[in-house]
N, C-alpha and C positions, 0 to 999 in steps of 0.2 A: 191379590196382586198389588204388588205397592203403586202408589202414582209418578206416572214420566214424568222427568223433573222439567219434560217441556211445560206442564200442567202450570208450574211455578216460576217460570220463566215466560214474561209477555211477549215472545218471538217477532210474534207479527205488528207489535207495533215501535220495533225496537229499533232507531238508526244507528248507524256506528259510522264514524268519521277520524278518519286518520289523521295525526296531528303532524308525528314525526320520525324517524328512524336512525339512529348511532351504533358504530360497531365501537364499543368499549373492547379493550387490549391491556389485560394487566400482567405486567412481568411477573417473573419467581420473587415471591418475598416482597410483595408490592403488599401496603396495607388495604384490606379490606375491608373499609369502615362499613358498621349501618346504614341506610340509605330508608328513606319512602317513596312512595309512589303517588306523584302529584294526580294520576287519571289512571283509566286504565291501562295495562303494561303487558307485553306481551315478552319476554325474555327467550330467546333461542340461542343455544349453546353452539359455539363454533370449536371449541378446542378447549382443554381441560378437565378434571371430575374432581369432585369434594362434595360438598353440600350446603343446600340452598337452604336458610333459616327465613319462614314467618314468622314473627310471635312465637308461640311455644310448639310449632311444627318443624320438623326438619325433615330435606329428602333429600336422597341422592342426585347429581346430576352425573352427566357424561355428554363429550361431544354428541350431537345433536339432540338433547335434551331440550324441551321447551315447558314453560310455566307461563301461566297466566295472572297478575295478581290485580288485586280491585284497590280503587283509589284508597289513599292514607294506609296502605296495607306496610308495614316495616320491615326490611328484609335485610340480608345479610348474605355471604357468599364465604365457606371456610373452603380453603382448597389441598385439596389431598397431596401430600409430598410439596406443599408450593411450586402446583406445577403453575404454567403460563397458562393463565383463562380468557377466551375471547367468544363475547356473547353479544347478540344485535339486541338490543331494545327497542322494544315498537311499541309507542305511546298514541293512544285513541280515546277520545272521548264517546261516549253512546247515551244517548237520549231516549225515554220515554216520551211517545208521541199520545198525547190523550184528551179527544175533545177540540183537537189541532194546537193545543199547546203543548211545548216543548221541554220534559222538567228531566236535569240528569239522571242519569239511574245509576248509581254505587254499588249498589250489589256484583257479589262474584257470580262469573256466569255459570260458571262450570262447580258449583259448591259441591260436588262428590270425589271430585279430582286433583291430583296435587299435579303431579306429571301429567303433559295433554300427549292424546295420544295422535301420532302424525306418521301413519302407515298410508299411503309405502314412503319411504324418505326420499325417496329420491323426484316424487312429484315434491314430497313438503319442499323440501332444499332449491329447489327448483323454483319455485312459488315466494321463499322469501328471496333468494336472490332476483329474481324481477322485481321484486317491490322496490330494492336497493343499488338498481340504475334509477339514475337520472336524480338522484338525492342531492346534488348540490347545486342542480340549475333550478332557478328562478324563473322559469317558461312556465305560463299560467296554463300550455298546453300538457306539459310533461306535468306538473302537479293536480292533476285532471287526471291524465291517466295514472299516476300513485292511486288517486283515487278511486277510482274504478278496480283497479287492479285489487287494492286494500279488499274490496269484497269482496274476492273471489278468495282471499285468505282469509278472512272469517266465515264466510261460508262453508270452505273445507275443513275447520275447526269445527263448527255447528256439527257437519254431518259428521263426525269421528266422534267426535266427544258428548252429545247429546242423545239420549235412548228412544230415537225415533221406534214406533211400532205400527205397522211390523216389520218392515224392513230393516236390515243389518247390516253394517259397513263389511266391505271385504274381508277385511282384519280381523273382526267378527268372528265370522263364519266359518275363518282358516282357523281362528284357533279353538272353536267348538271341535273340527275335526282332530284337532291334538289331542286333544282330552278323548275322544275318540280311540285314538291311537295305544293311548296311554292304558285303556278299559279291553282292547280288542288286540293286542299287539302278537298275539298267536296266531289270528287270522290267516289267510292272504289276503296282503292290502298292497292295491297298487295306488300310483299318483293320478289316472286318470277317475278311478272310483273317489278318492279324498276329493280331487277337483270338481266333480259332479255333486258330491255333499255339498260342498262350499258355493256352489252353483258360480263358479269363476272359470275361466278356459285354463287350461294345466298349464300355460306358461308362466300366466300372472300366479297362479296357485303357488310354484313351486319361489317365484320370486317373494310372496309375501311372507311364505314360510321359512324361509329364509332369512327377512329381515327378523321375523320371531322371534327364532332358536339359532339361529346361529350355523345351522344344519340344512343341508338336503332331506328332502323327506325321507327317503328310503336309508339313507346312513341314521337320519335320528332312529328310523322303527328298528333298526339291526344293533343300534346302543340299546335302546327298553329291552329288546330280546338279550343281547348277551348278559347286561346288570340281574335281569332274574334269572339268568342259568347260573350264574353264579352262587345264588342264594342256594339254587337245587343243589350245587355243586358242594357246598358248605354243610349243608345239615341231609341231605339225603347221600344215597351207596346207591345211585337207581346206574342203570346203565347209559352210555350216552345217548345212544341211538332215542331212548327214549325221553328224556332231559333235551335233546334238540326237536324233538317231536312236539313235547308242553310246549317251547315256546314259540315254534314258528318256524321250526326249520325242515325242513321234508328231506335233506341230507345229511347224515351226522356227519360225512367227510368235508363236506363246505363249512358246517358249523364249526368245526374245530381249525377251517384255516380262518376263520373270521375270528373265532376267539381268540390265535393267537397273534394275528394282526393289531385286535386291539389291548392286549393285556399283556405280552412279551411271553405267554405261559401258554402251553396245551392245557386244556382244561384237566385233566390228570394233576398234572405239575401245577395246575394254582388252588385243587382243592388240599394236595398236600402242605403246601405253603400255608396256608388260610387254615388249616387245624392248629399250627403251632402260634399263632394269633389271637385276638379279640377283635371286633367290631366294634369300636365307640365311634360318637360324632361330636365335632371341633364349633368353634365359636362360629365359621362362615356354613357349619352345615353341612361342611362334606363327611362322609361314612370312611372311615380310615381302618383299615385293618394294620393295630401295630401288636409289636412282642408280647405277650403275657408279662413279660419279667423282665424289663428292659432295663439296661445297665448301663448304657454309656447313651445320655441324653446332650442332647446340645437346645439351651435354651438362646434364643432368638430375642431381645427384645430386653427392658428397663427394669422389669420385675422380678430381679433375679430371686428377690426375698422369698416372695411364695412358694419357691422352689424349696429352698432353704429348710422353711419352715415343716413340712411335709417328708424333709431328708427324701428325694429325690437326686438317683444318680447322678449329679451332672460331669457334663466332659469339658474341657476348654476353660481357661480363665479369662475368658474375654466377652467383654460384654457389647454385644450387637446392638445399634440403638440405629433412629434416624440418622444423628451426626457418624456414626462409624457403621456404614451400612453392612452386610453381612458379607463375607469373601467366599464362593462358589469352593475357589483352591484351596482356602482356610476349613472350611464344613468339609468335605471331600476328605482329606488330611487328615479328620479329626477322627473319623470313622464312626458317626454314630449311630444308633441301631434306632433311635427316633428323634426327631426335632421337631420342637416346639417353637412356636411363629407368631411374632406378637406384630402380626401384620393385616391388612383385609387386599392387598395389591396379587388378585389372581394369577398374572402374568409372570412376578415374582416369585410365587407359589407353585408353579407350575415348573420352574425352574428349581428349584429348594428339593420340592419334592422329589423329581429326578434321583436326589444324593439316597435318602432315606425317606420312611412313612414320616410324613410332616401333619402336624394339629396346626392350626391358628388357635392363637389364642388374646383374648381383648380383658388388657391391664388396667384398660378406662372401665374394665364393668365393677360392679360392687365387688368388695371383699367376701363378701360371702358366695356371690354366686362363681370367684373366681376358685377360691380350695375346692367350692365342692365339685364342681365339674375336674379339679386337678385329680378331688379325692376317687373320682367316678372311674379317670383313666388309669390309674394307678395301685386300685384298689385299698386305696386307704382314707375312703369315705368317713368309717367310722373316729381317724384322728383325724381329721379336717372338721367332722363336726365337735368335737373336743375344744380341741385349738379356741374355733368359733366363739362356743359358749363360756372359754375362759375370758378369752377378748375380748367380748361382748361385756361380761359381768366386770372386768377389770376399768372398762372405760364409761361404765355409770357410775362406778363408786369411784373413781378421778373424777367426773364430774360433778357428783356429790359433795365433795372435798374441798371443789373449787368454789361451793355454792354462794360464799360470804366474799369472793371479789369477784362475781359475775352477776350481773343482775337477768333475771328472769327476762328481760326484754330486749337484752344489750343486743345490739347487730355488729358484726366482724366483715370485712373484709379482704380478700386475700390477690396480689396485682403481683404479676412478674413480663418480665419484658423477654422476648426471645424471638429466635428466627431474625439474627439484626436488632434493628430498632423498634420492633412492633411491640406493641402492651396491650394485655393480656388482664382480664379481670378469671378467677378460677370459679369454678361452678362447682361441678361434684367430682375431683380429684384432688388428688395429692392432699397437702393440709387443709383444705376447705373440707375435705370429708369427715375430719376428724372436728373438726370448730363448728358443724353445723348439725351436733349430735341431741338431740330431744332437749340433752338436760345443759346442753350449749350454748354459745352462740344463735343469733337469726341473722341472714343472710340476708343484707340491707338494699332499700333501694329497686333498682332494675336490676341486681344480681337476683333478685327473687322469680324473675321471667327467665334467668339463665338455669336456675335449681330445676325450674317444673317443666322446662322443654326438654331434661335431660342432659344439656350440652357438658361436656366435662370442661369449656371453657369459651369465653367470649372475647375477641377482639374489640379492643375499644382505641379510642385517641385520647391524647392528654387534657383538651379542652370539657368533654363529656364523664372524666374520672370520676366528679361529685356527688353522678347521678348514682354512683354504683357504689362508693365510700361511705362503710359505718363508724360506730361508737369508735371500733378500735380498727387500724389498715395494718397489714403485715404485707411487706414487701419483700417478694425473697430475689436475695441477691444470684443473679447469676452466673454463671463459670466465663461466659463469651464475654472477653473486652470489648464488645462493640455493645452489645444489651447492654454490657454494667457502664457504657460509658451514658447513655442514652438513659437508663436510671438516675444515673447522677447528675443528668441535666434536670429531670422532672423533679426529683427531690430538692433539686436547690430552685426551685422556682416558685412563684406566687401563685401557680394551680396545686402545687403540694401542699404550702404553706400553710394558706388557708381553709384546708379541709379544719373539719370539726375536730377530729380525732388527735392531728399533728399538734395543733394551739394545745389541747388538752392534754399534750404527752402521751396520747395511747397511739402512739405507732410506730411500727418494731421491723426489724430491718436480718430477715435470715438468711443464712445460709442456705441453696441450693439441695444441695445433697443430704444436708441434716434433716430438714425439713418439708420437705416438698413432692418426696418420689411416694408412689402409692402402691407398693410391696409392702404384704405381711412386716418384714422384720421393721423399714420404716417406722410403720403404723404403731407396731410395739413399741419400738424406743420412744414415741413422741407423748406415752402413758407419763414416760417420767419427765422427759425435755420441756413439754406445753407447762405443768403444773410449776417450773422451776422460774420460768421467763413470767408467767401470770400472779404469781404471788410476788413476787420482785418490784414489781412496776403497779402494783394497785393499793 
């Protein structure tokens, strides 16, 4: 059995003392700099979702999301669609008591956890809005009770997030029962038997399962039941009567008014449907039954190239991005038998799909894992892997080529400014993915913490560009007058000037659209464009 991480955690000799609490409020398209964390830091989300960067960690957030991060910890906030983010900050210092001296302790408390978990919400929410009266009076009595109060919120932290044994938080215990559910879902199971597992009274049972999944208990066990009749439905000819028997249903006439409740189809009518199909799964994960042979596709999203590249049906000349977001009447219109989704916005997707079977699909992931998953749904794996190894071999021997005006150590950097005035250092898309190839470029500076966390790109501010600027800076020009105008303040100023690269002539100024989009055919043309601009200027 491995050791509670209470083991490694000196609990009981541990104070904790609240310092402060602010509710930060950032608009749509408000810059999101870096930031640290002068003590310990308690982060609760009020409104927004994107993702929360430490160092080379990143996680999702969402309204009422909460983190914890430990002193000097560096973080960052990228936000999904530039929605508006509003998050309270609760700053505490905690001290190791030893010998009755007093020494801080820096350490993270919770080192297994990224997201803390704060079941049920509506005590947590509860809990930080009382801490958050009385925060702007100077009554030595009201800052006394912050006080006090403060431990009753790290306490309920302790007990959620630390592996006490043997007892187990509520949350716990409700979702052993899921996994339960998941294993037994033929049974009959009611909410009073799950609640007795859980050892909680079934009203708090069905609330916390609730906050879980999203679900009633007895609606999530009749979704597990229906998803694997469907499976029986698909590869078996059994009769219903007994296909609602395997999973749980003791009426084959109630099972098929619930299947068609939730599916629009008698189960008859969706295993017909479902033969002239395939089953594959999309970048978010969901299991999509689309056409074997599909011919009029509508691509969603910036990458039309891959598409391209693969000769893939497509429908519609119009290309969906963030700036022109998709038209519901425009898709509808268009009639197409599958749409492809270069988006992770569920809510959207759930709307999209409506029209047609919709994939997600992610244009930030590598080139290679993008054709072959296209190649996977399309059946043309075997020229996707082709494609690959011509690509592949065409841009080592350009690099090879390049070998006598690039030095083996040279670092590149690549900054574009968008969304407004924000500036932007690039990680692992668009041209950076081709400049930071083995036999390339190295990715200079702090851009090398943005390469190893993954991030396809880093907000930065003009004052801090230095930190991230190598041998050579490429700045790509962008389409919006306001970015290009906001570029051309940086470039004509003494934080541009003076990088190392600019003095030395190695900094180069592209186009947009030439250079920067990270679709196959891009990626192609940039075999001949990069060799034509690098041999030029060295």
């Amino acid at each position: 059995m491995s050791a509670s991480p209470l083991a490694a955690l000196p609990l009981r000799s541990l104070l904790f003392h609240f310092i402060d609490m602010e509710l930060f409020s950032y608009s749509e398209g408000a810059v999101l700099a870096e930031d640290m964390a002068s003590s310990h830091m308690l982060i609760v989300f009020k409104s927004g979702s994107g993702h929360l960067y430490t160092g080379e960690q990143g996680c999702l957030f969402t309204p009422e999301s909460s983190f914890l991060l430990s002193p000097s910890t560096s973080y960052q906030f990228e936000s999904s669609e530039d929605s508006k983010i509003e998050f309270y900050r609760i700053c505490f210092h905690v001290f190791h008591v030893e010998n009755g001296i007093a020494q801080p302790f820096v350490k993270p408390l919770f080192a297994d956890r990224q997201e803390l978990r704060t079941y049920p919400l509506v005590h947590w929410t509860d809990l930080i809005n009382q801490l958050n009266i009385g925060q702007t009076s100077r009554d030595d009595k009201e800052a006394h009770r912050q006080q006090m109060h403060f431990q009753t919120v790290i306490a309920f932290l302790l007990e959620h997030n630390l592996k006490f044994e043997p007892a187990a938080s509520s949350a716990q215990t409700v979702e052993h029962t899921i996994a339960y559910m998941e294993m037994n879902f033929q049974d009959n199971i009611t909410v009073r038997q799950l609640a007795q597992m859980a050892h909680v009274p079934a009203w708090q049972y069905t609330s916390i399962f609730k906050e879980l999944t999203g679900k009633k208990p007895l609606d999530y066990l009749t979704e597990l039941r229906i998803n694997r009749a469907k499976e029986w439905l698909v590869h078996t000819e059994n009769p219903l009567r007994e296909i609602a028997e395997r999973v749980g249903f003791a009426d084959e006439y109630y099972f098929s008014r619930r299947f068609r409740l939730m599916t629009g189809y008698s189960p008859r009518q969706y295993a017909i449907s479902m033969s002239q199909n395939i089953l594959v799964k999309d970048w978010i994960g969901h299991e999509v039954r689309i056409p074997s042979q599909p011919s009029r596709v509508l691509y969603c999203g910036e990458s039309v190239g891959d598409m391209k590249m693969l000769d893939i049906p497509l429908v519609g000349d119009q290309m969906f991005c963030k700036d022109t977001p998709i038209s519901e009447e425009e898709a509808t219109r268009l009639s197409p038998d599958l749409i492809i989704f270069d988006h992770s916005d569920e809510k959207l997707y759930a709307k999209i799909s409506q029209i047609a079977p919709t994939l997600t699909y992610n244009s930030r992931g590598s080139l290679d894992a993008r054709l072959m998953m296209l190649g996977e749904w399309f059946g043309k794996k075997k020229e996707a892997q082709q494609w690959l190894l011509r690509h592949n071999s065409s841009t080592s021997f350009m690099w090879q080529q390049l070998r006598e005006f690039v030095g083996p150590e040279e670092t590149a950097s690549v900054f574009v400014f968008h969304r407004g005035k924000r500036l932007f250092v690039m990680g692992n898309i668009g041209l950076s993915s081709i400049l930071y190839h083995p036999k390339g470029f190295r990715p200079a500076g702090k851009t090398q913490e943005v390469i190893r966390s993954g991030r396809p790109y880093k907000e930065i501010t003009a004052r801090t560009i230095h930190h991230y600027a190598g041998d050579r800076v490429f700045m790509i020009l962008p389409e919006s007058p306001e970015s290009r105008g906001a570029m051309e303040e940086l470039m004509s100023s003494a934080l541009w000037r003076n990088l190392p690269a600019v003095k030395n002539g190695y900094s180069y100024l592209l186009n947009e659209q030439d250079w920067n989009y990270e679709d196959a055919a891009t990626r192609e043309k940039l075999l001949s464009l990069l060799p034509e601009l690098l041999i030029q200027t060295s």
